[in-house]
C-alpha positions as CSV (number, residue, x, y, z in Angstrom):
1,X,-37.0,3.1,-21.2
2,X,-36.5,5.7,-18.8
3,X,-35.9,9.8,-19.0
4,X,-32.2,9.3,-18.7
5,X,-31.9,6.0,-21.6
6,X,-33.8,8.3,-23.3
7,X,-31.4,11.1,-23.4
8,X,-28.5,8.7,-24.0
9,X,-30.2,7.1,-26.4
10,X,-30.7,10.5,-28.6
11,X,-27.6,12.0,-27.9
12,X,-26.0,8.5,-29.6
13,X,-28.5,9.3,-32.7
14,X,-27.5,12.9,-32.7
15,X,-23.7,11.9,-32.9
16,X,-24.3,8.8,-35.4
17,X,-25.6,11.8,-37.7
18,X,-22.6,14.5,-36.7
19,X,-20.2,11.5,-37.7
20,X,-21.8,10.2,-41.2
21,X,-22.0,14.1,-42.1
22,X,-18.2,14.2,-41.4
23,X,-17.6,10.8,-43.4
24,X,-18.8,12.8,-46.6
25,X,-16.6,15.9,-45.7
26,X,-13.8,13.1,-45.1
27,X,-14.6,12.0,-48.9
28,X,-14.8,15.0,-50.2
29,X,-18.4,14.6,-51.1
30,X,-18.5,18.5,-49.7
31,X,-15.9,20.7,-49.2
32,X,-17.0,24.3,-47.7
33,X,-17.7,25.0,-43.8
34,X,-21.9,26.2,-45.5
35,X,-21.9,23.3,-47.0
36,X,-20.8,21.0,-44.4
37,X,-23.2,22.5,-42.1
38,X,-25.9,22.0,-44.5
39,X,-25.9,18.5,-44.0
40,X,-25.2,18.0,-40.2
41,X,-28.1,20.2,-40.2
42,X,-29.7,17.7,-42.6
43,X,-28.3,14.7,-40.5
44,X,-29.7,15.5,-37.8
45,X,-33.4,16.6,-38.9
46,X,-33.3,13.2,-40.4
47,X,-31.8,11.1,-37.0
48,X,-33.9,13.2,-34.4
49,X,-37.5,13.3,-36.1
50,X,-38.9,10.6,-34.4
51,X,-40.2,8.5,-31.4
52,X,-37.0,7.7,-29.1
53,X,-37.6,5.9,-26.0
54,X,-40.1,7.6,-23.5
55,X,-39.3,11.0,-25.8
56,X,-41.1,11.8,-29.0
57,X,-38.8,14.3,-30.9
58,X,-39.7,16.1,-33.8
59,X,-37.4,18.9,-35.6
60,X,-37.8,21.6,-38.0
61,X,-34.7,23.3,-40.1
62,X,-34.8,26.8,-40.9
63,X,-32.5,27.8,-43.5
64,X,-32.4,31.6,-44.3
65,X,-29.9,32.6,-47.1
66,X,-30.8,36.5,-47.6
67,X,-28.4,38.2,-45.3
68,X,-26.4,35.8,-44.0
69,X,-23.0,37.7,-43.4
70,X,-24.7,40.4,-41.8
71,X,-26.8,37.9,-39.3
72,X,-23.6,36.0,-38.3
73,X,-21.8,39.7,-38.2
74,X,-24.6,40.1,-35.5
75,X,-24.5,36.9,-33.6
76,X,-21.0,35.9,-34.5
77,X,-22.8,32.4,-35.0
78,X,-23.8,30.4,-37.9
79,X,-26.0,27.5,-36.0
80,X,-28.8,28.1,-33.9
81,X,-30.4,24.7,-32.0
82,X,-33.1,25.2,-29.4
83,X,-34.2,22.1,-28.1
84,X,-37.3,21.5,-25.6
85,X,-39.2,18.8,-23.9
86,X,-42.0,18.4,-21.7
87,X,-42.7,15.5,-19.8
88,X,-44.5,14.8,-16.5
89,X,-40.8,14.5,-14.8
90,X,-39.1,17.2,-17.1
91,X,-39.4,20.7,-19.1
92,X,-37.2,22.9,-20.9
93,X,-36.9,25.4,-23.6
94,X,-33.5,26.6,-24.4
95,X,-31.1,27.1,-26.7
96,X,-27.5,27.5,-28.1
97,X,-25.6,29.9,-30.2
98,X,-22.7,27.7,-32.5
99,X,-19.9,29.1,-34.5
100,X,-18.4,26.2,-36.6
101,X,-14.8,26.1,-38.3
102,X,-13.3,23.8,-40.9
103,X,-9.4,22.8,-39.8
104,X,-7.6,19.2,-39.4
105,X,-7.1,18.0,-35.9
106,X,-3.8,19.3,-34.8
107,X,-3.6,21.9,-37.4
108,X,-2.9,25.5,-36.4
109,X,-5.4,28.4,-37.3
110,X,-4.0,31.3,-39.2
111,X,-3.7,34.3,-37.1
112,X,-6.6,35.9,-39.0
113,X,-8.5,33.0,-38.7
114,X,-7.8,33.0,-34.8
115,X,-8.1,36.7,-34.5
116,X,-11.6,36.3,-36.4
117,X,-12.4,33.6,-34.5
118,X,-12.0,35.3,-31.1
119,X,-14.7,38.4,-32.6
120,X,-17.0,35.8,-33.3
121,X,-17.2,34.2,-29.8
122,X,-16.9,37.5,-28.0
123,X,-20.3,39.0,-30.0
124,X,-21.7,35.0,-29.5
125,X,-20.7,35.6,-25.9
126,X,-22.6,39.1,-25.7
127,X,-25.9,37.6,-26.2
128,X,-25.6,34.2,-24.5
129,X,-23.1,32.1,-22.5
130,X,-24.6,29.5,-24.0
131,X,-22.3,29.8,-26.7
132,X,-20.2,26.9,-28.6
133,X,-17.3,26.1,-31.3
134,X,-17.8,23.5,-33.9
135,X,-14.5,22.2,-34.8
136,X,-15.3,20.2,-38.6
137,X,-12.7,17.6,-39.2
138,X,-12.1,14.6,-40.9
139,X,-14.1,11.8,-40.1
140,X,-15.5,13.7,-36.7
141,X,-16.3,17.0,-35.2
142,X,-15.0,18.1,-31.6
143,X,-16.9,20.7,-29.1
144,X,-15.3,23.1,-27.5
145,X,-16.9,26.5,-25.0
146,X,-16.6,29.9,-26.5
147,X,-15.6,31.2,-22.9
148,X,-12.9,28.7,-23.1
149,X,-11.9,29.7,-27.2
150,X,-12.6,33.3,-26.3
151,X,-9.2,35.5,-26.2
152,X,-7.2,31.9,-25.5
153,X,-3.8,32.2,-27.9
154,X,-4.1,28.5,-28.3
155,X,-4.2,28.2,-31.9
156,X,-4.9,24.5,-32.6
157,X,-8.5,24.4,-32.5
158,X,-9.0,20.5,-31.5
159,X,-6.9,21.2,-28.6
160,X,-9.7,23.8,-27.4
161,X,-12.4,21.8,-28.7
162,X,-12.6,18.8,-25.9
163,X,-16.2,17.5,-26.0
164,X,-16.9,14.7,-28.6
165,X,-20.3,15.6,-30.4
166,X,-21.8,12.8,-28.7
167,X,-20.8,14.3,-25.2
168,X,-21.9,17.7,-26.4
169,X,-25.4,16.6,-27.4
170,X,-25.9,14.7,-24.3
171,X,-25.4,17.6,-22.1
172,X,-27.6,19.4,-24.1
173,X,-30.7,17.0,-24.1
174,X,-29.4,16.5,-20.3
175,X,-30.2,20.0,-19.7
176,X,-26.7,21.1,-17.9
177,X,-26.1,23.4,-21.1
178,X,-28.1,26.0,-23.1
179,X,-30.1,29.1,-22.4
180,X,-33.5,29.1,-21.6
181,X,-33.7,33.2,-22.7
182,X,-33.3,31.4,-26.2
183,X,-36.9,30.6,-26.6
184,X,-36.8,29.8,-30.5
185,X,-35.2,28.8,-33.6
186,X,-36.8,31.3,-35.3
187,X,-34.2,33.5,-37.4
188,X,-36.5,36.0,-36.4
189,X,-36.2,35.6,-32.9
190,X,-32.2,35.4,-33.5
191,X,-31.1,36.1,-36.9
192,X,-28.4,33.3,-37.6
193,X,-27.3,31.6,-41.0
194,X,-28.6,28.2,-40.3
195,X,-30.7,26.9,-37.1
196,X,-32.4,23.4,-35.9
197,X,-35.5,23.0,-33.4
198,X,-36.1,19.9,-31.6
199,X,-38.9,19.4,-29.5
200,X,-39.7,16.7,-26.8
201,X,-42.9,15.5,-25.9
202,X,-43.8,12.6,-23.4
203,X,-45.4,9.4,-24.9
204,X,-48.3,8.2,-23.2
């Protein structure tokens, strides 16, 4: 398989994992935006952690509890993924900053929710523009730019949010999004709630 069947090929195990972590929100099997995050996190450690094509990935989740609300008041995010690989053909390091939110596709955010919303992409956009919304819904998640969320008055989130997760991983693991500045998923490197690493290396 080559680079790019690679890419595709992860990016589809990425979003099998985004979706069966959405099935259990769906159920109600977990309710709260922590909680859902907690297990896409968990989904994807699981789905990523292994040889896929020419790419071997392997992942690491940091979870850091102890002053959460003041890290996300600092990075207005609550997901960091930094993702690298090295190949002969191909290496990067880089990373994202994600705020995610919990609302029904088509439903409207309440204007504090919006207004909160808009502080959190504005401090995410302040360190990086590599900087994302996570819209949790039933049954799926949508992707949408903090630029693009950032001040907009457009209060239905999935509206804003126009990547599926699948599209949103593939441009990651593509390379076209993500910061290379963000050289860790270290909460000490960048203090958020939650973060994923997931490193590429070339099979021989």
């Amino acid at each position: 398989m080559d680079f790019e069947g690679s890419i595709k090929k992860a990016a589809h195990k990425a979003d099998r994992a985004v979706k069966k972590a959405m099935k259990k929100y769906e159920n109600g099997l977990v309710t709260d935006e922590d909680d859902i995050t907690g297990v896409l996190i968990g989904n994807l450690d699981n789905a990523i952690e292994e040889q896929i094509g020419d790419i071997r990935w392997s992942t690491s989740v940091v979870r850091h509890r102890k002053g959460t609300a003041a890290e996300e008041a600092l990075t207005g995010a609550d997901i960091l993924i930094h993702v690298s690989i090295n190949t002969v053909l191909v290496k990067y390091s880089k990373g994202v900053l994600i705020q995610s939110k919990r609302i029904v596709s088509g439903a409207a955010l309440p204007a504090p929710e919006l207004t909160r919303l808009h502080k959190q992409c504005g401090v995410m956009l302040a360190i990086t523009p590599a900087a994302f919304v996570f819209n949790y819904m039933t049954g799926e998640m949508r992707c949408g730019s903090a630029s693009r969320i950032h001040r907009s008055p457009n209060r239905i989130l999935s509206e804003q949010c126009i990547w599926t997760s699948y599209r949103f991983f593939l441009e990651l693991f593509r390379s076209p999004i993500g910061d290379p500045r963000i050289t860790s998923a270290r909460v000490a490197d960048l203090p958020v709630a939650n973060t994923v690493e997931m490193v590429g290396v070339g099979v021989e």
